[in-house]
VOBA-1610 file (N, C-alpha, C; in pm, whole numbers, padded with zeros to 5 digits, always signed):
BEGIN
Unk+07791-00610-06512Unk+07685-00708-06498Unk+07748-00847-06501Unk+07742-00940-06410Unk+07729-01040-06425Unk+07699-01157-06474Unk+07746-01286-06517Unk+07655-01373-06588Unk+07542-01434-06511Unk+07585-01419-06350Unk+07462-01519-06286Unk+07348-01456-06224Unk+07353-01323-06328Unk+07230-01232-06261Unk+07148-01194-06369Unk+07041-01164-06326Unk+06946-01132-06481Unk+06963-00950-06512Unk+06984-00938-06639Unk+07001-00782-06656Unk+06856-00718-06563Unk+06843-00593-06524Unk+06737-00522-06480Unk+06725-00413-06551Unk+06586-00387-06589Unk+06534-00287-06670Unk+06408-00213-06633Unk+06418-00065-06611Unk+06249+00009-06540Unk+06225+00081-06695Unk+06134+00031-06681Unk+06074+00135-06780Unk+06010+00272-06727Unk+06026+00382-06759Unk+05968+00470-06641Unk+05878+00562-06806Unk+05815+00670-06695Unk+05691+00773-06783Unk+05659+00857-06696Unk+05600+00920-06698Unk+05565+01033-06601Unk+05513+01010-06462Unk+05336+00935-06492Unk+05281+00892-06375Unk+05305+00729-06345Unk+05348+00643-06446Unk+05369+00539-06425Unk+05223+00456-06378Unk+05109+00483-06515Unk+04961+00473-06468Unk+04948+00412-06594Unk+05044+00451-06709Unk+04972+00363-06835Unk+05062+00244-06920Unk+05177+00381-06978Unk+05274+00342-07104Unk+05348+00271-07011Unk+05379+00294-06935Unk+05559+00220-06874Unk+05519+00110-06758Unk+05347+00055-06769Unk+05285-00055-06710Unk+05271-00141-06808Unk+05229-00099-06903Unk+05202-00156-07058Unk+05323-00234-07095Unk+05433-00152-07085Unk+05589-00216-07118Unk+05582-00340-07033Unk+05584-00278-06893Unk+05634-00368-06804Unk+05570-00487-06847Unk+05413-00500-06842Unk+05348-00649-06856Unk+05426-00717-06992Unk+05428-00611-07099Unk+05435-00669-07206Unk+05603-00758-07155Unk+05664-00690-07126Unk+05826-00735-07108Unk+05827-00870-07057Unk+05757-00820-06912Unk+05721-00945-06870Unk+05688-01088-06930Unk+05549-01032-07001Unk+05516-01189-07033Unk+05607-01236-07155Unk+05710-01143-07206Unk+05801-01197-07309Unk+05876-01222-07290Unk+05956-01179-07183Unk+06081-01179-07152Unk+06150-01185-06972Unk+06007-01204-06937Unk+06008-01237-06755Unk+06139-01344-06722Unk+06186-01402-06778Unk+06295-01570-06765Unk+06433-01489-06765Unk+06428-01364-06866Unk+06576-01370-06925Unk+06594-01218-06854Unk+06514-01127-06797Unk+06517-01018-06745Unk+06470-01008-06609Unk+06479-00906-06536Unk+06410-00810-06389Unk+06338-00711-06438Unk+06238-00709-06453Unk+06139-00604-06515Unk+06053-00506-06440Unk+06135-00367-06408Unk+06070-00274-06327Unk+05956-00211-06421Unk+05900-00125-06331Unk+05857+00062-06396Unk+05774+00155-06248Unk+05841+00247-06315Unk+05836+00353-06252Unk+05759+00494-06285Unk+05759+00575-06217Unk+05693+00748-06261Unk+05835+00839-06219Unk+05828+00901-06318Unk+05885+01053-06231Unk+05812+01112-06108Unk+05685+01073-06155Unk+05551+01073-06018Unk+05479+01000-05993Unk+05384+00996-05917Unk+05290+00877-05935Unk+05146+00934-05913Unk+05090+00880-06045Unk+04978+00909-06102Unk+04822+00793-06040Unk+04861+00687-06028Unk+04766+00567-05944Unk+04767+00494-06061Unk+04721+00347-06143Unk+04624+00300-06210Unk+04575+00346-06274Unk+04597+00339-06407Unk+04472+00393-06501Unk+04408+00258-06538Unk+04246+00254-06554Unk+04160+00141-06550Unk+04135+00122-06678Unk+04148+00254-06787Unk+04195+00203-06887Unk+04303+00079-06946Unk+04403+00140-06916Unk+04501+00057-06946Unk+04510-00106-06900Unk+04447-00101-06797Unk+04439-00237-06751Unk+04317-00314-06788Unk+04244-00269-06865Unk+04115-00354-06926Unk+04218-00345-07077Unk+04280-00269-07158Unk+04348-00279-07251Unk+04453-00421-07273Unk+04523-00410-07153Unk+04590-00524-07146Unk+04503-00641-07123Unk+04404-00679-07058Unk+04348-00740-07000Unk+04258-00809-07180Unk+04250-00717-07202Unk+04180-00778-07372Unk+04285-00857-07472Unk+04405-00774-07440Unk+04510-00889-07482Unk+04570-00988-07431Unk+04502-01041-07318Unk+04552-01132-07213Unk+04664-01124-07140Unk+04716-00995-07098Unk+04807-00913-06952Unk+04716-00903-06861Unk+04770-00941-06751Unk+04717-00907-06632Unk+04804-00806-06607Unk+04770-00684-06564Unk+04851-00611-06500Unk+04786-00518-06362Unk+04675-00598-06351Unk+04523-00547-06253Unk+04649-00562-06101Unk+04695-00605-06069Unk+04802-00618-05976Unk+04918-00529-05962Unk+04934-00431-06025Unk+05008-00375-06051Unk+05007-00279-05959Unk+05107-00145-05910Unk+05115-00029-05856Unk+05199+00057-05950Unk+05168+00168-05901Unk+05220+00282-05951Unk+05309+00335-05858Unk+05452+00359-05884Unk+05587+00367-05796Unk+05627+00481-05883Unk+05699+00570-05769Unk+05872+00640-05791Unk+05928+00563-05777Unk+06067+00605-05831Unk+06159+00556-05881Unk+06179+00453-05697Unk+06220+00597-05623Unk+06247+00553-05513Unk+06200+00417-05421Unk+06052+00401-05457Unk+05997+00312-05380Unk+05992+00155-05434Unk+06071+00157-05526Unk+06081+00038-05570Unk+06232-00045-05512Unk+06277-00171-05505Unk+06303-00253-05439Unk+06479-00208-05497Unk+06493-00192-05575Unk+06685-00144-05666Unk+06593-00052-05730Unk+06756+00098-05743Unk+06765+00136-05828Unk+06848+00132-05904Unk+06937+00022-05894Unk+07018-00072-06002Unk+06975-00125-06070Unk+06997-00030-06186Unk+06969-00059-06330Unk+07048-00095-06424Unk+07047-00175-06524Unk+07107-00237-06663Unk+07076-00097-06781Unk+06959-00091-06770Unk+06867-00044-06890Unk+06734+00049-06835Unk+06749+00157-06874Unk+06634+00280-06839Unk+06553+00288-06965Unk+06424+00249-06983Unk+06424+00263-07105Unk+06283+00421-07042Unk+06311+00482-07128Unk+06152+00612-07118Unk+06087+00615-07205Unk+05968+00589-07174Unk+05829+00580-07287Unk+05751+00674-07314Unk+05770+00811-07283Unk+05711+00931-07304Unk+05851+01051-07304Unk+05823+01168-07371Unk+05878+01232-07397Unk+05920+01314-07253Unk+05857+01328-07180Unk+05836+01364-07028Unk+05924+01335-06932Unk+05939+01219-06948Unk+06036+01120-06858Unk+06186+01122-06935Unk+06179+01122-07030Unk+06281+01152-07113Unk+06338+01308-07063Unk+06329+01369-07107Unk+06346+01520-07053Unk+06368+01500-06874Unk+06310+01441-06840Unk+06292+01470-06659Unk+06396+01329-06597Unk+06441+01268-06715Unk+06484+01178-06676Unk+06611+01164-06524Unk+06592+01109-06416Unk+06716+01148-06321Unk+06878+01079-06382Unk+06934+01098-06249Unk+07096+01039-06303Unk+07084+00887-06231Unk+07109+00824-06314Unk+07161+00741-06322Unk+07298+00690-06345Unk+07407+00578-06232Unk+07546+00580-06230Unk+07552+00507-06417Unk+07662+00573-06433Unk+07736+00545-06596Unk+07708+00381-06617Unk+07710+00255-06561Unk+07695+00133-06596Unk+07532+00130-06683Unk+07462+00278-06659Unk+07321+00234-06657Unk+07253+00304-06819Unk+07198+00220-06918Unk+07198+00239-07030Unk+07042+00339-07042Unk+07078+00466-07070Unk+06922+00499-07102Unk+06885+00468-07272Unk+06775+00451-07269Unk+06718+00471-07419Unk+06542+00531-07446Unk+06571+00583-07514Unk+06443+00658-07520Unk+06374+00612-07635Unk+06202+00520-07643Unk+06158+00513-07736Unk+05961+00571-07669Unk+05952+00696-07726Unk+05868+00733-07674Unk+05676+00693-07705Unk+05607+00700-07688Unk+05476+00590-07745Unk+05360+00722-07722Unk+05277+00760-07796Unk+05160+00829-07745Unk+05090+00812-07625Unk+05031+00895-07571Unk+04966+00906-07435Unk+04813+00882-07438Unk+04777+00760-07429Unk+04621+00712-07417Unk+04531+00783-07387Unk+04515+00842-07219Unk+04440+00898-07233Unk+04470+01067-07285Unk+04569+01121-07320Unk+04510+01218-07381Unk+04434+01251-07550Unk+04521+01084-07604Unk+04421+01078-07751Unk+04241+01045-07690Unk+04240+01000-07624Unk+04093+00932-07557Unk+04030+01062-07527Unk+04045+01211-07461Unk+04013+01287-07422Unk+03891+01324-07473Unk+03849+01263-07636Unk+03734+01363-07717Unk+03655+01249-07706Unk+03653+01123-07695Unk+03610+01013-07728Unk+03465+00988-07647Unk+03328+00956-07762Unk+03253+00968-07754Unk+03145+00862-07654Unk+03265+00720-07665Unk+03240+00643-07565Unk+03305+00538-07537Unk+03265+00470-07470Unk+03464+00404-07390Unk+03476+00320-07450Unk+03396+00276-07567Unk+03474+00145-07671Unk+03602+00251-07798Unk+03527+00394-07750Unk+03650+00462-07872Unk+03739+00470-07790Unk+03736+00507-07665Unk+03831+00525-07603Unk+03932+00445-07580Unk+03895+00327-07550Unk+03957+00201-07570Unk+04034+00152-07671Unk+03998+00205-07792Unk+04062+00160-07924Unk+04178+00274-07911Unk+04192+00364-07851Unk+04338+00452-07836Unk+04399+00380-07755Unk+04357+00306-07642Unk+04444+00310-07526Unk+04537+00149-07611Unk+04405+00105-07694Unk+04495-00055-07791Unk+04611-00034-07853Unk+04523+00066-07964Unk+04714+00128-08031Unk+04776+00096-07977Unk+04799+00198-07887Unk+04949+00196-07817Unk+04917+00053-07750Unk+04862+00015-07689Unk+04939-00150-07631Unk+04963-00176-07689Unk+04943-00233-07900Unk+04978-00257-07972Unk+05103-00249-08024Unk+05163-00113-08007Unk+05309-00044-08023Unk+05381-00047-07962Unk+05326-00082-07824Unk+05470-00114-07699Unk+05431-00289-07724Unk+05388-00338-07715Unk+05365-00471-07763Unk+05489-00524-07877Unk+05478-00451-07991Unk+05573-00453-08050Unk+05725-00434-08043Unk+05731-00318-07958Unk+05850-00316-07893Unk+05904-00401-07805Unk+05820-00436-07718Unk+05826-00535-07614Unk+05849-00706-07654Unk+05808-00743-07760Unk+05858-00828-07842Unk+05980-00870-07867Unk+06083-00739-07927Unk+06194-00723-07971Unk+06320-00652-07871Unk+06282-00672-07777Unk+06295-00561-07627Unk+06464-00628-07677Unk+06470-00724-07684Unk+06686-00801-07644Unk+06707-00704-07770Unk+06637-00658-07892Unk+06728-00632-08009Unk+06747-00433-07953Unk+06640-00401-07913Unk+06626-00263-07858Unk+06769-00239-07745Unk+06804-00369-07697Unk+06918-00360-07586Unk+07021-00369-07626Unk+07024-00381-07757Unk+07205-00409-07792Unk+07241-00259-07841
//
């Protein structure tokens, strides 16, 4: 890596519809200056409208967003792989040796939401976790060393 380039980092997850959008915004709005902030799916799942009224309550926009493979995104030159579900972790592809994986995995929104009686409970699952990658996403440079 270079000094006159910004490290690049995908966060990837399975469908690339909730957790590893969540990252991304969060990364973004923390760390958009000092990074390249992908994410990706092992598949692609579309938008979850959850997640984006979630962020959207914490003031992320991420309503702009798509849901990508790995492939369809612009580099797959990577600094930093980080996987946010256990899924992606396991399914994770190869990546050349310069490229750092790390695995910090986060619960899956909508499947805690699954019983939920109405979409303000539901909503309060999908917060948690923004809450927890939020946190992570905060501290994302100390997660990189």
């Amino acid at each position: 890596m270079t000094k006159d380039r910004k490290p690049k980092i995908l966060f990837l997850c399975t469908g690339n519809s909730c957790r590893s959008q969540m990252a991304e915004g969060w990364a973004k709005h923390f760390h958009g200056e000092k990074y390249n902030i992908y994410s990706a799916g092992i598949e692609k799942h579309g938008m979850n409208a959850m997640a984006i009224k979630a962020m959207a309550r914490a003031g992320v926009d991420i309503s702009g967003n798509e849901s990508n493979v790995i492939e369809e995104l612009p580099t797959q030159d990577f600094d930093y792989v980080i996987t946010v579900c256990d899924h992606a972790n396991e399914k994770c592809p190869f990546f050349p040796a310069k490229t750092r994986v790390i695995h910090h995995g986060f619960d899956d929104p909508p499947k805690l939401a699954v019983n939920a009686v109405s979409e303000e409970e539901a909503l309060g699952h999908y917060e948690r976790v923004r809450n927890e990658i939020k946190r992570f996403a905060e501290r994302l440079p100390h997660h990189l060393r």
